[in-house]
N, C-alpha and C positions, 0 to 999 in steps of 0.2 A: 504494500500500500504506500502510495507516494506520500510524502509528509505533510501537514496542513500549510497552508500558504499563509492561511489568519493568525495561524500559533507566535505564540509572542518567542522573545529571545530566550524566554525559561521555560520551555513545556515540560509537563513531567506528568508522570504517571502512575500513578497511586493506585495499588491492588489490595482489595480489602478481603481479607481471609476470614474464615469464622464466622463467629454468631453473631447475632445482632446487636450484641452489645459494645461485640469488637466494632462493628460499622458504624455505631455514636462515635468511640477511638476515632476513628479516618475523619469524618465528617468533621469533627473539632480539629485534627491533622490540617484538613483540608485550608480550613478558616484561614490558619497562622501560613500555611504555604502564600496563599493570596496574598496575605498583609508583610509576606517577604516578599513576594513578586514574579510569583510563579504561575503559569497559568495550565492549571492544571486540563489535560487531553484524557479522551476517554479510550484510546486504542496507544499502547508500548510503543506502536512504529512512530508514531508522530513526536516520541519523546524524545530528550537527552539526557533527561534525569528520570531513573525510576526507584520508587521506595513498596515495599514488601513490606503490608503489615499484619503480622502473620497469628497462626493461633498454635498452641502447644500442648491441647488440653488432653489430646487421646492421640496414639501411636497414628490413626490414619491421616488427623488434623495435621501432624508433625511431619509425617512424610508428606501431604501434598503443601505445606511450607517449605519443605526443603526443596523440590521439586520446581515450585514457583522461582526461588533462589537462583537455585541451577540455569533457570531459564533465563533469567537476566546476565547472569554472569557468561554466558553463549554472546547473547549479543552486543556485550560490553567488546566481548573479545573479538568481534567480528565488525566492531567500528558503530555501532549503531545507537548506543548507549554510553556518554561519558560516565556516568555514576551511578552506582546500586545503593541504595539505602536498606535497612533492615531493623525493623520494628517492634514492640510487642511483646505478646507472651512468651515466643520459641527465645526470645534473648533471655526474660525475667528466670522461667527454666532452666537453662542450659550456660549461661553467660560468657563466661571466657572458653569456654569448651566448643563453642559454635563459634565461637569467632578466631578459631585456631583452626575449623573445619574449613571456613570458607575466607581464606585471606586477600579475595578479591575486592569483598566488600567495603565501600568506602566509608560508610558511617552508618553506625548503630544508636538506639535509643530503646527505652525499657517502655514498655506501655506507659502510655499519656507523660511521659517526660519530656514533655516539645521544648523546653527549654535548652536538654543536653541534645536535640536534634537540629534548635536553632544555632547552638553556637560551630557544631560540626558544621554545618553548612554555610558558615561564618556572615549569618544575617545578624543585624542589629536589633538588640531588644530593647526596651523588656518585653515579657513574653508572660502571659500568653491573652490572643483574643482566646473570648469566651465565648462565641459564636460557632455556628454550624454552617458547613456548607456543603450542598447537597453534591454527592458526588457526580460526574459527566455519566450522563447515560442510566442513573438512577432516577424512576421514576420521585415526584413530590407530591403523592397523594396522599400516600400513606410513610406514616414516621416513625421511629423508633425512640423513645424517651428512657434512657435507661437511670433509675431513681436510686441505684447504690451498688457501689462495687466491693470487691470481694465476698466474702461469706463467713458465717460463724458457725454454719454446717461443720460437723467434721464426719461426712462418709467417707467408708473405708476405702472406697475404690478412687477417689477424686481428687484431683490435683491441685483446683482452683485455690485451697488456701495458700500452697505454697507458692503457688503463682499470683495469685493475686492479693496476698494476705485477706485480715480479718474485714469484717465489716465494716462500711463506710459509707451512711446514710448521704445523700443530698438533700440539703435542706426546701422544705415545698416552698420560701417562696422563689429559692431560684428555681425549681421544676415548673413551678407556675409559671412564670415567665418565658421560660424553654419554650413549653407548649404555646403559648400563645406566638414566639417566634415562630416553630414552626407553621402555626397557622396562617401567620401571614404571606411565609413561604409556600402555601400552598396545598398544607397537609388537611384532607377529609378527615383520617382517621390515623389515630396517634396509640402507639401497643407502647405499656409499660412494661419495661424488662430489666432484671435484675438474677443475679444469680438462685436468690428467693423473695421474691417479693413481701411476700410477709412478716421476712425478718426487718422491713424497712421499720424505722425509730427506736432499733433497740437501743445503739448508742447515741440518740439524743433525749429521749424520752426516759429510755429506763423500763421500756416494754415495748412490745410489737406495737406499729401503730399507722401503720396499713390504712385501716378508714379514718384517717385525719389527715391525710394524703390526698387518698380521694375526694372526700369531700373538697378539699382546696383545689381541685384540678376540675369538676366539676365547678365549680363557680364563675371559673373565667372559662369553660370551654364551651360555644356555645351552642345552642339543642341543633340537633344534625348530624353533628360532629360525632363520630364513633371513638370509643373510649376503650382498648380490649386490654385484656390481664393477661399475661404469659410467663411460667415458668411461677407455680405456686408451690409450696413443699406441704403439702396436706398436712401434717400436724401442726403446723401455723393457721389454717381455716377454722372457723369458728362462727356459731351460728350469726354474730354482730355484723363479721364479713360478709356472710352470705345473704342477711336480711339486705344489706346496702346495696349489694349486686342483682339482686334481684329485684329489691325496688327501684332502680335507676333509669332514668331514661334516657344515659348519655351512655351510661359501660354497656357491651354488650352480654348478651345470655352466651357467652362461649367462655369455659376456664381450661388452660391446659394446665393440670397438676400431675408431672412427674409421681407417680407412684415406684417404678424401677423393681418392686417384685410384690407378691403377695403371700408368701409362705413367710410363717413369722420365724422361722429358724434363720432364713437365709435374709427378712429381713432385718435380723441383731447382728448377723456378720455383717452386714453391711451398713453397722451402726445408724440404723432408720430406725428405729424398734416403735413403730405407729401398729395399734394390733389391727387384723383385715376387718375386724369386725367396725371397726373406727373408721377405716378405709367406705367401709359398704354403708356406713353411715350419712356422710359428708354425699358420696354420689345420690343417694336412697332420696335426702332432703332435696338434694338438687332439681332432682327429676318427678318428683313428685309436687314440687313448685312448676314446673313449666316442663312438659314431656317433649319439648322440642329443643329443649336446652343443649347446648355442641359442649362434648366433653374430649380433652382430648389429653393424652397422660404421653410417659414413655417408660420402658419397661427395659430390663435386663436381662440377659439369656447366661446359663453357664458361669453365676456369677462364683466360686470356688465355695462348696456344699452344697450344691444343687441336686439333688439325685433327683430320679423319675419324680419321685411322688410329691418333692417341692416343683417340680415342674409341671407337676396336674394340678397342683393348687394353684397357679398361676393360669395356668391353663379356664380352669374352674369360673375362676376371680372373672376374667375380662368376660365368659360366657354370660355372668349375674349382668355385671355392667352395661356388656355391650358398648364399649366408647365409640365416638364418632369418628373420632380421629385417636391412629394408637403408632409410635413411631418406638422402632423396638432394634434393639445392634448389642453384639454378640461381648462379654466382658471382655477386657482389654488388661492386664496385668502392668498398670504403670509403675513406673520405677518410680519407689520412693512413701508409697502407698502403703498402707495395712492390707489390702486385701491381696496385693501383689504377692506377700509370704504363708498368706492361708497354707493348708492345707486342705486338701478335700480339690485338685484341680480339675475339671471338666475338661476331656478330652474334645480338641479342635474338632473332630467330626460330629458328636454329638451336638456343642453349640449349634453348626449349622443344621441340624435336622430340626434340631430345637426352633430355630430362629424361622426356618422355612415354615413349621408347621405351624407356628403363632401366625405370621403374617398370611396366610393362608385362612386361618381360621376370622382374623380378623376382618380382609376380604368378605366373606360372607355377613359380618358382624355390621359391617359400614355399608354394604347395599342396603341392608335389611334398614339401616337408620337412614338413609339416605333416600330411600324408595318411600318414606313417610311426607317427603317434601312434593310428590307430586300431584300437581293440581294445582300448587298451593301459592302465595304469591311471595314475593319477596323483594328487598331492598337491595341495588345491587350497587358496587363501587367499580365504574370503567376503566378499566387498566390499561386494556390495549384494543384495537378496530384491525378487521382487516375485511377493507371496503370492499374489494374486488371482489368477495365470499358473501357480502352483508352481515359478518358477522363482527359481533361485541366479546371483547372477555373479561368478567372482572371476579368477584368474589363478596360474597352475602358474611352477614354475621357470622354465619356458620365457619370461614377456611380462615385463620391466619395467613400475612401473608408469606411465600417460600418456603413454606412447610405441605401446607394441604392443597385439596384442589379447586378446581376452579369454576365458575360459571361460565359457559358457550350462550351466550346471547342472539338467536337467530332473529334479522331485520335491524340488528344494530350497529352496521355498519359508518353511518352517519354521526354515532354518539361521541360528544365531548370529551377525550380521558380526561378522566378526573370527576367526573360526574356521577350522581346517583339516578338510578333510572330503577322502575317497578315494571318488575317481570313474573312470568307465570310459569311456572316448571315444567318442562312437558316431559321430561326423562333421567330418571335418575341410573347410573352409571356408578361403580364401586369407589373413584373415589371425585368424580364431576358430576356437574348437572348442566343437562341441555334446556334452557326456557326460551321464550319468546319475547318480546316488547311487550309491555302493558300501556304504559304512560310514564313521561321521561318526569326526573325530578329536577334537584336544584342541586 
C-alpha cells in the first residue's frame, strides 16, 4: 500500500492488543501522541513510527504480543519503519527479560507510564493529557469507560495482580466527566469495564460501592444513551445491585459475570469459593425479574482437579442457567501463579474434549435463548451498512460489543452508523439474529 500523501511528518501506528481495558490504555496513549505531534495512521505501511501495546495476561495473549513485535521488527529491518515502541503489560510481566529478547526495540514503557514513553521519545512535557482519542478506524458509537484498574481478587490461576497490582478505584466525578467526553465524541453507548466491577470503592469508601457509581453516571448520561456492565465477579452482586439494574432505564438488562467453574471443589482451588447454590441464586433473581434478561458468564475447562464428575457439574450448572452468551478457553498454567503448581493436572486432550463438548452444548443453549427473540421487536445500534446488499449490522441490548453477535438488519442499507433504529426479528441463528426495519430512531 502506497503511503498516505495527507500523513503528517510523524505518522505512527498504534496496535492495541487485548481487552478492553487495555484499548482505554491506547486511547489515553493516543491523546498525548497528538499533543507530541504525531499523527496517528490506521494501516503500519503509512507509518514510521510504530508502538505495540501489548497484553501479557495468558500464554496465547503473550505469544500473539510477541508475534505483533516480531512483525515490526521485519519491517524496521527492511527500511519501512524507523522505530518500534513497546508497551504494556508483556513489559510490566517480563521486564528486562523481554527487553534482552528483542534488542531491536527502541523504547519501552510499562502500562499507562506515558511519561517514561514521552521522554524516550524525547517530546516535551509535562505529561500527561487526560483525554481520549479515539483510535483511526475505531468505530465512536460505542465506548469503553474502564472505572479501576488492577484487582484485589486473588484467583489462583490469574496474573493481573502481578501485572497490574492491587486495586485502584477512579474516582466518579472524573468517570462522570469521561463519559460525558465521550458522549460528545460521539458514543451511543458506553460499557463499564474493570477487572471486577464490583470491587469499585473498596479503596475509597471502605466497601464495594458499585451503585454510587452508577447512580453518578446515570445523572449526566442522558435517556437513550445505553449504559452496559461487563466483567462482574458474582460474589460482589447483591440484591441493592441488582434492584438498581433492573430498575434502570439507562443500564441495560444484559450482565456478563464470569463464573469460571461450578463444582465447588474446583471452585476453592481456584480460590473463588462463591457456593453454586449462590451462583443459581443471583441468575434465578435475575431471570425471574425479566425472562428476557442477556446473561452472559465465562467459564474454565481443565482447571488442575477437575475430574469427570467436577466436569458434569459444570456441565449440569450452564444446562439450569442456560446463558445467552457463555465464552469458555481451556486452563492455561501461568508462570508464577498458584494454580500453575496444583497438583491434580488435566491432560491436554481431555481439556479439549472438554472444551469442544461445553461449547457445543452451549450452541444449542443460545438458539434455544435466542429463538425466544423472534417476532419480537427491538432497539438496535448501527455499526456498519452495506448498501449494495441493503443490509444494516448492529447489535441490540442483548450482544456486547467484540465478544457476541450481531444483528443483520435487512432494508437497512441507507441507515446512519451510529444510529438506533427499531426492528422486528425474523430469524434467530445460534449466535445472530436476522430482522427487518420497523421505524428508524434517533
Amino acid at each position: 500500500m502506497a503511503r498516505s500523501q495527507s500523513a503528517s511528518k510523524h505518522p505512527l501506528f498504534l496496535l492495541s492488543l487485548g481487552c478492553a481495558k487495555n484499548l482505554v490504555d491506547s486511547e489515553r496513549l493516543a491523546a498525548n501522541l497528538q499533543a507530541w505531534g504525531y499523527e496517528l495512521v490506521e494501516n503500519v505501511e503509512e507509518a514510521r513510527t510504530a508502538i505495540v501495546n501489548t497484553c501479557g495476561f495468558i500464554r496465547p495473549a503473550t505469544e500473539e504480543s510477541i508475534r505483533a513485535i516480531l512483525e515490526m521488527e521485519e519491517l524496521k529491518a527492511a527500511g519501512r519503519l524507523d522505530a518500534i515502541g513497546v508497551v504494556g503489560c508483556l513489559l510490566n510481566r517480563y521486564g528486562n527479560d523481554l527487553k534482552k529478547e528483542l534488542p531491536s526495540v527502541d523504547f519501552w514503557a510499562e502500562a499507562e507510564d506515558w511519561e517514561t514513553l514521552g521522554k524516550a521519545l524525547g517530546k516535551n512535557l509535562p505529561c500527561c493529557t487526560p483525554g481520549r482519542l479515539n483510535l483511526p478506524g475505531e468505530n465512536k458509537w460505542s465506548r469503553f469507560l474502564k472505572i479501576a484498574e488492577g484487582c484485589k481478587n486473588r484467583c489462583s490461576y490469574c496474573t493481573i495482580p502481578s501485572i497490574r497490582g492491587g486495586l485502584r478505584s477512579l474516582g466518579p466525578e472524573f468517570l462522570a466527566s469521561e463519559a460525558q467526553e465521550l458522549l460528545r465524541q460521539g458514543a451511543r453507548e458506553i460499557c463499564l469495564v474493570a477487572q471486577d466491577l464490583t470491587s469499585w470503592g473498596i479503596d475509597l469508601y471502605g466497601k464495594p460501592s458499585l451503585p454510587v457509581l452508577l447512580a453518578e453516571l446515570e445523572s449526566v448520561i442522558p435517556q437513550g444513551t445505553w449504559l452496559r456492565l461487563l466483567y462482574l465477579h458474582p460474589s460482589g452482586i447483591d440484591e441493592a445491585l441488582l434492584d438498581q439494574v433492573l430498575g434502570s432505564q439507562k443500564i441495560l438488562n444484559y450482565l456478563d459475570i464470569p463464573i469460571q467453574h461450578a463444582d465447588p471443589g474446583v471452585l476453592k482451588a481456584m480460590n473463588r469459593e462463591i457456593p453454586p447454590e449462590r451462583l443459581r441464586g443471583i441468575f434465578r433473581r435475575i431471570r425471574e425479574a425479566d425472562p428476557e434478561f442477556a446473561l452472559r458468564t465465562t467459564v474454565m475447562v481443565g482447571h488442575p482437579g477437575e475430574d469427570e464428575k467436577a466436569f458434569n457439574n459444570l456441565v449440569e450448572f450452564i444446562g439450569e442457567v442456560r446463558f445467552d452468551r457463555l465464552g469458555a478457553f481451556e486452563f492455561s498454567p501461568e508462570e508464577g501463579t498458584v494454580s500453575a503448581s496444583l497438583e491434580g493436572k488435566v491432560p491436554a486432550r481431555t481439556k479439549k474434549r472438554r472444551l469442544s463438548r461445553l461449547m457445543s452444548l452451549q450452541e444449542d443453549f443460545s438458539l434455544e435463548r435466542q429463538s425466544r427473540l423472534e417476532g419480537k421487536i427491538l432497539r438496535i445500534l448501527v455499526e456498519s451498512v452495506d448498501s449494495g446488499e441493503d443490509l444494516a449490522f448492529g447489535r441490540s441490548y442483548r450482544e456486547a460489543p467484540e465478544v457476541d453477535g450481531v444483528v443483520e438488519i435487512r432494508g437497512g442499507g441507507a441507515l446512519p452508523l451510529g444510529s438506533f433504529v427499531t426492528v422486528r426479528v425474523r430469524e434467530a441463528l445460534e449466535h445472530d439474529l436476522v430482522a427487518e426495519v420497523q421505524a428508524n430512531g434517533i
